[in-house]
C-alpha positions in Angstrom: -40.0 56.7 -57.4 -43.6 55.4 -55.8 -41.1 56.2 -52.5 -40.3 60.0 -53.8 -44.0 61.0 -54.5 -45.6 59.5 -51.2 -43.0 61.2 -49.3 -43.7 64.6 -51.0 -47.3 64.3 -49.7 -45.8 63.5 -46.4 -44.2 66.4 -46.0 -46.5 69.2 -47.3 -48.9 67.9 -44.3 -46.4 67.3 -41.8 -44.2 70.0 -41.6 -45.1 72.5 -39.4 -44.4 71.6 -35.7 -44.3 73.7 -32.2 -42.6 71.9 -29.8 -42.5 68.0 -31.6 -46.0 68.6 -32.6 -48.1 72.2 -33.5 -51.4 71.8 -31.9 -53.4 74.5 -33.1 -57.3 75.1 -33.4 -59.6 77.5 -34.9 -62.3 79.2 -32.2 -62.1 76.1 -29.6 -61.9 76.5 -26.0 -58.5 75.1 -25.0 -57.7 71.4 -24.6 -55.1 69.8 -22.1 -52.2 68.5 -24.5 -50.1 65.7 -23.1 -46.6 64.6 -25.1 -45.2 62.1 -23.5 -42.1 59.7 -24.4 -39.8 57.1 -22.7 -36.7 56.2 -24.8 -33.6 54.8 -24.5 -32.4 58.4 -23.9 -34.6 59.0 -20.9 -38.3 60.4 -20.1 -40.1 63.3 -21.1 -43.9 65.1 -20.6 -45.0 68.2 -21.8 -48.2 69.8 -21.0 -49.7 72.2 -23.1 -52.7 73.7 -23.8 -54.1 74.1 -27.8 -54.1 77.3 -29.0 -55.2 79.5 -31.5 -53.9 79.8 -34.9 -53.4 83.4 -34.6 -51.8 83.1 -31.5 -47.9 83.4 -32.2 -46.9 82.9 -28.4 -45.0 80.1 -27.3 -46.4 77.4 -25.9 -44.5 76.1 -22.7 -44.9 73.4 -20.0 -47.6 74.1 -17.5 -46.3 73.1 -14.1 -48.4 72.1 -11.0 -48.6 68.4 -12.1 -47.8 64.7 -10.8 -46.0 63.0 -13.3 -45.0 59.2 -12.9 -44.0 56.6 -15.3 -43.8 52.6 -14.3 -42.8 49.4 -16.2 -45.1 47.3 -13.5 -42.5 46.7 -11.2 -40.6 50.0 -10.1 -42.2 53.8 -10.7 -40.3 56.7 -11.6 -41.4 60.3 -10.8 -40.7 62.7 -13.5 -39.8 65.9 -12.3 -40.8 69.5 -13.9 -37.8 71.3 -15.0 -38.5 74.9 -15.9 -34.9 75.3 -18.4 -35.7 72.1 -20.0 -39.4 73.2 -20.4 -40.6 69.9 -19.5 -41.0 67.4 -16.9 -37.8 64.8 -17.2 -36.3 62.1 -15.6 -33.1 60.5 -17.0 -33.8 57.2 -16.4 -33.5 55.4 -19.9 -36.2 52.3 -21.3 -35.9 49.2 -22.1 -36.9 47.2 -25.3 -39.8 45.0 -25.1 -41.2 46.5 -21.5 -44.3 48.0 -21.6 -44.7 51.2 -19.8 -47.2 52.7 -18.5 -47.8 57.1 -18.1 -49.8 58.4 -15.4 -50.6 62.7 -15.0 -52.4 64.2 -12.6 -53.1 67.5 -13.3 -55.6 70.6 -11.9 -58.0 67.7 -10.7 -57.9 65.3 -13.5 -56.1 61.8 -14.1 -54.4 61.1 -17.3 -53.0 57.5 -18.4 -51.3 55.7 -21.2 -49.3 52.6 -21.7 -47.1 51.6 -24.8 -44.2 49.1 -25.3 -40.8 49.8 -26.6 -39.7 48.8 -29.9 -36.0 47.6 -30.7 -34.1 50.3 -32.2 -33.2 50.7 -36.0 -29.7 52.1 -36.2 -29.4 54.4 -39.0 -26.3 53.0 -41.8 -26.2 56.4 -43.9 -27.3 59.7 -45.1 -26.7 62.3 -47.2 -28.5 65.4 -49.5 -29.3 65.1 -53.4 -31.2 66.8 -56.2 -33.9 65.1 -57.5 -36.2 66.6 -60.4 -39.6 66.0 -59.9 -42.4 67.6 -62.1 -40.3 69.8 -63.3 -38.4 71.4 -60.7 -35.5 70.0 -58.9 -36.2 69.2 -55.4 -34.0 69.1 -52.3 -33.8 65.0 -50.3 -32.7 63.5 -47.7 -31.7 60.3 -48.0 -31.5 57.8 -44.8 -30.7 54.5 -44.3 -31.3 52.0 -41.0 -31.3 48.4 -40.1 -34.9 46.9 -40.0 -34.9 46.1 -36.3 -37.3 43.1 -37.4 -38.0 42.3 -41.0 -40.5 39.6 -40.5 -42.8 42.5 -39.2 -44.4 45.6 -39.2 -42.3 47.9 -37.8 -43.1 52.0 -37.6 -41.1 55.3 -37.4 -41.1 58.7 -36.8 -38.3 60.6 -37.7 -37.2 64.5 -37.1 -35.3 66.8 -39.0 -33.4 69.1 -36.4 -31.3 72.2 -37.5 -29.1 74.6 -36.2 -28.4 77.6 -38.6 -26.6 80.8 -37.6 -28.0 82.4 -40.6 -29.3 85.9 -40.6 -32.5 85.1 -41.8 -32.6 82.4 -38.4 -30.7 84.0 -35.8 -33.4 85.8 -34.0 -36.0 82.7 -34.0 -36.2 79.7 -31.7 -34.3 76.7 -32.9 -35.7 74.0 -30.0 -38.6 72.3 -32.6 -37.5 69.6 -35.4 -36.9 71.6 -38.8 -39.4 69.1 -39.9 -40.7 65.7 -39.0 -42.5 62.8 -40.9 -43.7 59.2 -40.6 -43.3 55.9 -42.2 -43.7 52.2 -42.3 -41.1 49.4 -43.7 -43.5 48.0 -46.5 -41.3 48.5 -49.5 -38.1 48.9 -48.3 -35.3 46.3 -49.4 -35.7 43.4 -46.9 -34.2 44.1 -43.7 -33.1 47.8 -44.3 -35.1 51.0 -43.6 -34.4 53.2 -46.9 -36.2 57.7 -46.8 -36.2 59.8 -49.6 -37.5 62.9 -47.6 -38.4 65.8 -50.0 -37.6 69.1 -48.2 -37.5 72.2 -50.8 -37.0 73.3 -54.0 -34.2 74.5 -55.8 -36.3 77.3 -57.0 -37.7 78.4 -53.6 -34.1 78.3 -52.4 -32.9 80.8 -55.1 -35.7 83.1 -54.4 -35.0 83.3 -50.8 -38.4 84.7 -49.8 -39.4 85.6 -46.0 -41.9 83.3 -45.8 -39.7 80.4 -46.9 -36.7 81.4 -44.7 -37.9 78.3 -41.7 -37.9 75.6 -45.2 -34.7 76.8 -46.7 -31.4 75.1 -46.1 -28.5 77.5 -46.0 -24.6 76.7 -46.2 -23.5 75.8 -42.9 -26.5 75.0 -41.2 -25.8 71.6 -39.0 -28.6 69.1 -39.4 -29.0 65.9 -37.5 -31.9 63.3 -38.3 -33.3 61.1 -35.3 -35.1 57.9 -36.1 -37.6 56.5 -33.5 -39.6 53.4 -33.6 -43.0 53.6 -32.3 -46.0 51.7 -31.7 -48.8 51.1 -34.1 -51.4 53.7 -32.0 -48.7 56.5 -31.9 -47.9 55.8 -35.7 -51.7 56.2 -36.1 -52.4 59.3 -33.9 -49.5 61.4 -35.3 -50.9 60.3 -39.2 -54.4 61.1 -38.3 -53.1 64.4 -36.2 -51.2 65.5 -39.3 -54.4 65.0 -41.8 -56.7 66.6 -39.2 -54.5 69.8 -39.0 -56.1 70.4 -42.8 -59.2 68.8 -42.9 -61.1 69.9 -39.2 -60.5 66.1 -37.7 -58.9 65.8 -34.4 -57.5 62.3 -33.8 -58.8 60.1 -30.6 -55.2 60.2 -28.3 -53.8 57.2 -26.6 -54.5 58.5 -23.2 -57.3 58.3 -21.2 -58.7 61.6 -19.3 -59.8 63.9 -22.4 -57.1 65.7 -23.8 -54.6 65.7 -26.6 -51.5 63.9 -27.8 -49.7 61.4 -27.3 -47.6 58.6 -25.2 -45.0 57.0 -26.6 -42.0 54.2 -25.8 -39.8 54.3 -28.3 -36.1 53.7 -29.5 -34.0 56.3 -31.3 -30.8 56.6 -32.7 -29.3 59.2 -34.7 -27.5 60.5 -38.2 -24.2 61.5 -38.0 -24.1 65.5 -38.0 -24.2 67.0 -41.8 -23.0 70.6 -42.2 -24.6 71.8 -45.4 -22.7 72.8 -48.7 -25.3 73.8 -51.0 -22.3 73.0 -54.2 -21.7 69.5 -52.4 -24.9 68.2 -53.2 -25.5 65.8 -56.0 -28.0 64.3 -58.1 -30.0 61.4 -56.8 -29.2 57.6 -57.7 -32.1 55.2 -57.9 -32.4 53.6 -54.8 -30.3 50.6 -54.4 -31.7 47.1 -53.7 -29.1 46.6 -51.5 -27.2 49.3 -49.9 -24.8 47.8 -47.7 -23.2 45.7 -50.5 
């Protein structure tokens, strides 16, 4: 149950997201925002600038800029591609390489390095109730393989959804439905165990505008992606998350004075869920050992 409640914090300060991450600022002048990623399912930059918080537009990748990634021995360009609103190459990492991001951009040079972590396959998942100060909460409940128990290991994981749902059919579907962070300190040994609190019943059965992005509705498909990171990325996305509500912006991994992030990373996937509102059941207490 320690699991449940520091996972319901999690989310109330991590769910809103433009893009993989909503960089939004009160009265500043705008800031150069860098995401960047290689993964075992290819390469990725976006640049952005921040933007206001009353500033519905948008935000897409800026082109104009040099983009090249390098593992010390061969470099590979990245190359802007206005449909997939980024600049991409398909060329996959590798575990244990460290990688290294270079961006040149209207004048000004932006690097990063970061090494690959092995991958934690995902075992299982599935919805449940669980009643939590009096109100019965929507979870999602994942399990992985601890890609190395003996040590620290960190993930990021994203929520995405497709819903054809009235309420959703007119709004962009391209950003994670939500996304958090967490470590493997208290999981049973070698296993990865989330219980991710999404909504609550209550909200669902009201059905109000303003919680139509939060609510689950029958037949939305939804997909979880796990993704091992680095300590630094781990770091910058907690700190990022706190400093959307408290006024602190976190110091980024790359050098050259902007925003965000560069990370190597692994990923793997959940199988596809449709959701059936009547399917779902109460939550178990966690299991010490799942797989048996």
């Amino acid at each position: 149950m320690k699991q449940l409640i520091y996972m319901i914090i999690c989310v109330a300060a991590l769910t809103a997201c433009t893009k993989e991450i909503d960089f939004e600022f009160r009265d500043e002048a705008p800031v150069v925002v860098i995401e960047g990623k290689v993964t075992n399912e290819g390469r990725t930059v976006v640049i952005s600038r921040t933007r206001a918080v009353t500033d519905s537009v948008h935000a897409h990748c800026l082109p104009g800029a040099d983009v090249v990634m390098t593992d010390g021995v061969t470099s590979t360009p990245l190359t802007y591609d206005a449909v997939a609103d980024c600049y991409y190459s398909p060329v996959a990492g590798e575990v244990g390489k460290t990688y290294q991001m270079q961006v040149d951009f209207e004048g000004q040079h932006y690097e990063a390095s970061a090494t690959m972590p092995a991958a934690a396959p995902v075992t299982s998942s599935e919805f449940s109730w669980v009643t939590m100060m009096g109100q019965r909460m929507l979870c999602f409940e994942l399990w992985g393989v601890d890609p190395e128990p003996d040590v620290r290991n960190y993930f990021w994981i994203r929520m995405h959804r497709i819903s054809h749902h009235p309420h959703l059919e007119n709004t962009r579907q391209t950003a994670p439905y939500s996304w958090d962070l967490m470590d493997d300190r208290g999981c049973p040994p070698g296993q990865i165990f989330l219980d991710w609190m999404l909504v609550s019943e209550k909200d669902m059965d009201d059905d109000k505008e303003e919680n139509w992005k939060r609510i689950l509705y029958d037949g939305d498909s939804v997909c979880v992606t796990l993704m091992t990171v680095d300590p630094k990325v781990y770091d910058y996305l907690y700190q990022l998350g706190r400093g959307q509500h408290h006024g602190a912006n976190p110091r980024s991994n790359i050098t050259g004075g902007c925003m965000g992030y560069f990370a190597a990373g692994s990923i793997t996937r959940s199988d596809t869920i449709v959701f059936n509102r009547a399917a779902v059941s109460e939550w178990k207490k966690m299991q010490k050992n799942r797989q048996e």
